[in-house]
Structures are given as structure tokens and as C-alpha cells.
N, C-alpha and C positions, 0 to 999 in steps of 0.2 A: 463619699470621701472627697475629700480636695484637694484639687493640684500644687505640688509645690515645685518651687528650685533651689535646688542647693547648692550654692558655692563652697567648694573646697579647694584651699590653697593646698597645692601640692607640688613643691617644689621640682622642678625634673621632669614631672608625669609626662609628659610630652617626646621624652624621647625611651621611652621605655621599648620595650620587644612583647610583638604579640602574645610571648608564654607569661607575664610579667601581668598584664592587662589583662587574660586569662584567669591567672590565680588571684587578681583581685576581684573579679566577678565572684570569684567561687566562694573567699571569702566575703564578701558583702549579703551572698545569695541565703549561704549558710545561716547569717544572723538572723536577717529576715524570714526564712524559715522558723528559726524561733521564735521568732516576736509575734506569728499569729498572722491571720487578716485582716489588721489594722492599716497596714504598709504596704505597699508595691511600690518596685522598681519601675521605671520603663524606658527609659536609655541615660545615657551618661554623652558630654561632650569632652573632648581634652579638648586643654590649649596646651602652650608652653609648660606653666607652670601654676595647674588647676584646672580642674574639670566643673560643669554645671550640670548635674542631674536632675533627671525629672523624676517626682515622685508623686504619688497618692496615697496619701495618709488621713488619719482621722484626727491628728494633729501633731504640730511642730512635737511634744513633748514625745511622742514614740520618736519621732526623726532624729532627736538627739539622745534616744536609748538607740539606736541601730549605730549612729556615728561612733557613741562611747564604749561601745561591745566590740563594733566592725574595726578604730582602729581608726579609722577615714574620720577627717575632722569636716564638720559642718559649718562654718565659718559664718554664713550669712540665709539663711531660711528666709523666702519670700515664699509669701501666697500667690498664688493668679487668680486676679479677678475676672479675668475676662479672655477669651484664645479669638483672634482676628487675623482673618488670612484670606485670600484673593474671593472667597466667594461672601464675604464680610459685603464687598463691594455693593452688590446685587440685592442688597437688602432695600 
């Protein structure tokens, strides 16, 4: 599968309450449940208003069946080509 990110505008999300950010896992989790092993979660970031999740998928076209079910809008799908991070360095 391949990494992706997804940008979702969400207006507010940022000041939301731990029960709130709770019940949107649960629904996100749920969809994904049904969609198969195509899709995994593996974290979410909030800002003010939008979060960037990391996903792995076997492609953009399930990630926008999970958005369109889940409710959470996809706004902008990027692939990652490449993950570099301090031991990148030492190569």
C-alpha cells in the first residue's frame, strides 16, 4: 500500500473536547472497517481549523469512498514519495 496525507478543512476542529475527537475516531474507524484491507488509519494531526491525516491505502479512489461515507471531507490527497528524518542524515 502507499502512504498518503490528507488534508481536511474542518472548520473549529481545533477546539473541540476529547469526547468530540473520541466520537470522530469511532466514526472514521467504523467506515474503515467496512471498506476492507484496502485502507488504514494511522494518526491524524489537528490545527485550528483542519487536520492532516496519515493514511495507507491502495489508492486515492478508496480514500475518497472512506471521506464520502465517513462524512470528513478530503480536501486535498497527496502521496508520499519518500519519509526522511534524522537517520536520512547517515546515509
Amino acid at each position: 500500500m502507499k502512504k498518503y496525507i490528507i488534508e481536511r478543512k474542518v472548520p473549529g476542529i481545533g477546539n473541540k473536547k476529547d469526547d468530540d475527537y473520541c466520537e470522530m475516531a469511532r466514526q472514521s474507524q467504523g467506515v474503515l472497517d467496512g471498506l476492507g484491507n484496502g485502507i488504514q488509519w494511522q494518526e491524524s494531526y489537528v490545527i485550528g481549523d483542519g487536520m492532516f491525516c496519515v493514511y495507507l491505502a491502495e489508492s486515492e479512489e478508496i480514500i475518497r469512498k472512506h471521506a464520502e461515507k465517513s462524512g470528513f471531507p478530503a480536501d486535498r490527497i497527496m502521496e508520499v514519495k519518500r519519509v526522511i528524518d534524522p537517520t536520512t542524515a547517515a546515509m
